[in-house]
C-alpha positions in Angstrom: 94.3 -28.0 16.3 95.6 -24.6 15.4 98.9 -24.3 17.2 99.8 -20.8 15.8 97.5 -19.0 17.8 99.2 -17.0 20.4 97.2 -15.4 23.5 97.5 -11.5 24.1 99.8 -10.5 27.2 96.7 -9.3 29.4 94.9 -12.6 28.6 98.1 -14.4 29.5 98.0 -12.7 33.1 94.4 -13.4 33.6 95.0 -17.5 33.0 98.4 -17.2 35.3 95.5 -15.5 37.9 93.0 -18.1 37.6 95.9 -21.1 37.7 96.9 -19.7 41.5 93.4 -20.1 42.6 92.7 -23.5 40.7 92.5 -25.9 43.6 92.6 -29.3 41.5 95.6 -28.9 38.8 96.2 -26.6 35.8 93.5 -25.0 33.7 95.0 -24.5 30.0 93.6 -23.1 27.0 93.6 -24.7 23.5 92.3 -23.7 20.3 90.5 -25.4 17.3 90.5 -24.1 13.8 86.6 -23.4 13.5 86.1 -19.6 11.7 82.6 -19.2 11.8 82.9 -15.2 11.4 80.8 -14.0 14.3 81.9 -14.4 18.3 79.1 -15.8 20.5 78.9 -17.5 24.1 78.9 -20.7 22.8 82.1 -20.8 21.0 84.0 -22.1 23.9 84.0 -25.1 26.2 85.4 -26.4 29.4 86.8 -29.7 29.9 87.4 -31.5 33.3 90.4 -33.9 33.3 92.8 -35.7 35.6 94.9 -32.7 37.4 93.7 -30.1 34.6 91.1 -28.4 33.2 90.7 -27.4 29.5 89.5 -24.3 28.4 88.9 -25.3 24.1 88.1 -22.3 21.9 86.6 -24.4 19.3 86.3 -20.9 17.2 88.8 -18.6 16.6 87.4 -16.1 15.4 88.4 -13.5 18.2 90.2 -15.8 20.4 91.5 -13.6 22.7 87.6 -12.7 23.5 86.4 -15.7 23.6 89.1 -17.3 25.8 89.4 -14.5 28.6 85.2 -14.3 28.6 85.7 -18.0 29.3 88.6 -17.2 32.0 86.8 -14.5 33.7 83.6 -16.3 34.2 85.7 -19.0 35.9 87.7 -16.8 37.9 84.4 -15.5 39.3 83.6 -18.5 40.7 87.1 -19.1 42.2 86.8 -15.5 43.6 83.8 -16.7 45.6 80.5 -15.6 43.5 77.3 -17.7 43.3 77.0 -20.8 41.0 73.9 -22.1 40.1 73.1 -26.2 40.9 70.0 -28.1 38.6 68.9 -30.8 41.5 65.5 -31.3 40.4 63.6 -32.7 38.4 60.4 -32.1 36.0 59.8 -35.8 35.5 60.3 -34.5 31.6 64.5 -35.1 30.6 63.5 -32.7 27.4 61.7 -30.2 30.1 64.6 -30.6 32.5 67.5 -30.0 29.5 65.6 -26.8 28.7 65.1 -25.1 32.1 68.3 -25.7 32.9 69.7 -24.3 29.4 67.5 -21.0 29.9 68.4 -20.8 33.9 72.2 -21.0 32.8 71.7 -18.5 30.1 69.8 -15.9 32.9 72.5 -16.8 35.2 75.3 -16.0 32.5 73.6 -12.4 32.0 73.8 -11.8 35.1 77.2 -12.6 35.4 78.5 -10.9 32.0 77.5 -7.4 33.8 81.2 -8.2 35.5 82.5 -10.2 32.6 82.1 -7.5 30.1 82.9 -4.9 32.6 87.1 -6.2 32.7 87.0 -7.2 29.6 86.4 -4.0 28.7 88.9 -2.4 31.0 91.7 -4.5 29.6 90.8 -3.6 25.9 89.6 -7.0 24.6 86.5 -5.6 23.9 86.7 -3.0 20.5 84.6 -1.9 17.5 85.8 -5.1 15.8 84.6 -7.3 18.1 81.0 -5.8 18.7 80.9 -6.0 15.2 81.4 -9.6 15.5 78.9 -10.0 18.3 76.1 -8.3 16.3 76.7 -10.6 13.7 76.3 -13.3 15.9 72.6 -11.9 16.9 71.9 -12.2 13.7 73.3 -15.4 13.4 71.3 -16.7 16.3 67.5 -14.9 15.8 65.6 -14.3 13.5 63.7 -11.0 12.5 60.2 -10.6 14.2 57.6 -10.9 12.0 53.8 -10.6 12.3 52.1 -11.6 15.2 53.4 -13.9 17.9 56.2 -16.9 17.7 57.9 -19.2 19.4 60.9 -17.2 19.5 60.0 -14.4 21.9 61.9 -16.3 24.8 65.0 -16.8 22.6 65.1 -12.9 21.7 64.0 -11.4 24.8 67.5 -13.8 26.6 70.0 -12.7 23.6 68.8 -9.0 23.5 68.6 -8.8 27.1 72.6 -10.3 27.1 73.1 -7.7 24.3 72.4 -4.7 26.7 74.7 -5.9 29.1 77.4 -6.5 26.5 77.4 -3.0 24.4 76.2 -0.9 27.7 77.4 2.1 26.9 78.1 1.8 23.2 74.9 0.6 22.5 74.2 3.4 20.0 76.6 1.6 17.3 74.0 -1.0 16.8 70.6 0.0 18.4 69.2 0.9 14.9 69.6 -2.4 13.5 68.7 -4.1 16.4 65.3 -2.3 16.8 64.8 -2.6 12.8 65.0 -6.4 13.3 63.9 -6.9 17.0 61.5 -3.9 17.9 59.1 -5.7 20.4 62.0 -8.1 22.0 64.4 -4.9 22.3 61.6 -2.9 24.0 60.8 -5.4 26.1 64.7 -6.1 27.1 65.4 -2.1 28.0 62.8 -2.2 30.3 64.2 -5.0 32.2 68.1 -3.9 31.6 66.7 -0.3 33.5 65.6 -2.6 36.4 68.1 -5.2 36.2 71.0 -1.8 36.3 69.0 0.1 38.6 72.0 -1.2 41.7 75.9 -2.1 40.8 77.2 -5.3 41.2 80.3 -4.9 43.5 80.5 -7.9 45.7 79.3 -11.6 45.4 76.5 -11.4 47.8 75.1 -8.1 45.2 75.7 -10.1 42.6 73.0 -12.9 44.1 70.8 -10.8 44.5 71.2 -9.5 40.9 70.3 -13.1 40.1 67.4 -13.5 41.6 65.9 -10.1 40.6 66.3 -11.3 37.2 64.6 -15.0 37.4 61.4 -12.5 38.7 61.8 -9.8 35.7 62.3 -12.5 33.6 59.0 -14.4 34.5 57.2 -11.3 35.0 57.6 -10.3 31.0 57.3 -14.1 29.9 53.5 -13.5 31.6 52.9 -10.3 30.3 53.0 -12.2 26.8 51.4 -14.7 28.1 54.0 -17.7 27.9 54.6 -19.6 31.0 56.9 -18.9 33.7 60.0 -20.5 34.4 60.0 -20.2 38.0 63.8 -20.5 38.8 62.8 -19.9 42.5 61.8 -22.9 42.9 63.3 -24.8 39.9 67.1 -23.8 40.2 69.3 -23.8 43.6 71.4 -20.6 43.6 74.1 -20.5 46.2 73.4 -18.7 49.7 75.3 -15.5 50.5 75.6 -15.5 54.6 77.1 -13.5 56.9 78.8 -15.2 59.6 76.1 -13.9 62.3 73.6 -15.6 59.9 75.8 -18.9 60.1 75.4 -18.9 64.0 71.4 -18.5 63.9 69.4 -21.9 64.1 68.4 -23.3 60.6 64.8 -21.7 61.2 65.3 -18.4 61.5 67.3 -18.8 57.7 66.0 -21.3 56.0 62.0 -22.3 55.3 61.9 -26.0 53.8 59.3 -27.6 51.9 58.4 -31.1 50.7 58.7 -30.6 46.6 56.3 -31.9 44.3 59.4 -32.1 42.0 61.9 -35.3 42.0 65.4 -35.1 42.6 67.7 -34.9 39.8 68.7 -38.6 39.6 65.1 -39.8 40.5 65.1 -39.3 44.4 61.4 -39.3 45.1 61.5 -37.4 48.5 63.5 -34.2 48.5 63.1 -31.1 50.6 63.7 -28.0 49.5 65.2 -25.1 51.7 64.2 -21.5 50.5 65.9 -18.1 52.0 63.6 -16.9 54.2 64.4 -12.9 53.0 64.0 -14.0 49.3 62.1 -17.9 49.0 65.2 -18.6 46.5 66.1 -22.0 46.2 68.9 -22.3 48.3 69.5 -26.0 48.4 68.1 -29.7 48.0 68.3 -32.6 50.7 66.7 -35.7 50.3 64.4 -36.5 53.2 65.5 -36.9 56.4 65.7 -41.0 57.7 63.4 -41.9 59.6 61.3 -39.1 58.1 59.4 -37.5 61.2 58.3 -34.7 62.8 61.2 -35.0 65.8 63.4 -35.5 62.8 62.5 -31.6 61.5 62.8 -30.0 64.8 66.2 -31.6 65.3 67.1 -30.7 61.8 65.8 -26.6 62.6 67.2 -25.9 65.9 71.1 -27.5 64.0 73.2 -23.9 63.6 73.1 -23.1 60.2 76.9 -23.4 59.6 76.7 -26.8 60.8 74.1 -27.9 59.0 75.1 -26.6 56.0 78.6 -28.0 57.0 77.0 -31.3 57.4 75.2 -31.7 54.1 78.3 -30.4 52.0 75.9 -27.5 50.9 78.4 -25.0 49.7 77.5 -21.4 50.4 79.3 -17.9 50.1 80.1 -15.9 53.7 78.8 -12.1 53.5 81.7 -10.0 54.4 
């Protein structure tokens, strides 16, 4: 452990802020003594223990970066934004590990267009540390070469995060990045332009930010003719409701389908319910018992809130 390092004053204020919304104990940061000389996402880990939760920097090469991107992104969530929940299944554990690893990362981009955004405000982002984070591009892809490869995905998801993260000061690096990436940045301007095209100022905008994505995402993966990832169906993405919603009957919400997927822990008979306004997976339930047609009409004419209530789905009200 490398007890010398000392947290900055504004990242200090931002873990006091998340510890009075913590519900279940005290979330504290610690910090290893790995220097790889580059920052990237996955420098930094969370830790759920009895009353606590950690926060570990494992690399401190700009720890007050990596710490408050790991602070904010929690804070988000305490603040009411939309998680993301992996409840099915592929019937493939390797398939399953990787959706869920490319769903997270889509989710994260998503996310860092607020994440950067007070980071930046509060001066933990600088010339040093985009320095850093272009080093860690590098660290993580490699140069396109002739023809196609099985790294299109990977670049298209890191350049894409990249926009987000320089926004403005994009020019510092854009150069390089198009000298190594050329097809991957194209591709990622084009969906950063759509992605941009409304703010994010309020959970429920931020949804739908997420699910515009999963669809921009798959709609360039088939352009270059790689298979979709179809999050819509795959991934269950919290509901954003307003509380006139949460008085309508479950039918006039919610559509749900019998999946051809498993559940998560092997459940053979789940239900999916999709938004009606979007067909986003918005939660999993296994089937109901017994498993009959009376059984669905009961379960559509519940209220929404109560059903949702009832099936501990958690879901974020629309103010």
């Amino acid at each position: 452990m490398n007890e010398k390092i000392e947290l900055a004053p504004v990242v200090k204020d931002l873990l006091a802020e998340v510890n009075q919304l913590y519900p279940d104990g005290t979330v504290m940061v610690h910090f290893g003594d790995q220097k790889a000389g580059f920052v990237r996402h996955d420098q930094a880990s969370q830790q759920a223990m009895p009353g606590a939760l950690e926060i570990m920097v494992n690399d401190v090469t700009a720890p007050d970066y990596t710490a408050s991107h790991e602070l904010l992104h929690l804070l988000l969530l305490l603040q009411g934004f939309p998680q993301i929940f992996f409840q099915l299944s592929l019937g493939n554990a390797t398939l399953d590990e990787q959706m869920m690893i490319m769903a997270t990362d889509l989710y994260d981009v998503a996310m860092h267009q607020v994440v950067v955004a007070v980071q930046r405000k509060h001066g933990l982002i600088d010339e040093q540390i985009e320095d850093l984070y272009l080093k860690g591009i590098q660290q993580t892809l490699t140069p396109e070469g002739a023809g196609d490869d099985d790294e299109r995905t990977l670049r298209l998801l890191t350049l894409l995060d990249a926009l987000v993260f320089y926004g403005d000061h994009l020019d510092r690096v854009k150069d390089q990045l198009a000298a190594d990436y050329p097809l991957a940045l194209a591709a990622a301007e084009q969906l950063y332009a759509k992605l941009t095209e409304k703010p994010v100022d309020s959970p429920f905008a931020m949804r739908r930010q997420i699910v515009k994505l999963f669809d921009l995402f798959d709609a360039q993966l088939k352009a270059w003719g790689l298979p979709a990832l179809n999050n819509r169906r795959f991934t269950t993405l919290t509901p954003a409701l307003s509380a006139r919603q949460l008085r309508l009957k479950v039918r006039q919400v919610f559509e749900i389908f019998h999946s051809e997927m498993t559940g998560r822990h092997g459940e053979k008979d789940v239900y999916v319910g999709l938004r009606r306004s979007d067909e986003q997976n918005s939660f999993v339930i296994p089937a109901p018992k017994p498993n009959t047609p009376e059984a669905f009409v009961k379960l559509y004419d519940t209220p929404v809130e109560e059903f949702l209530t009832s099936q501990g789905i958690p879901y974020i009200l629309r103010k």
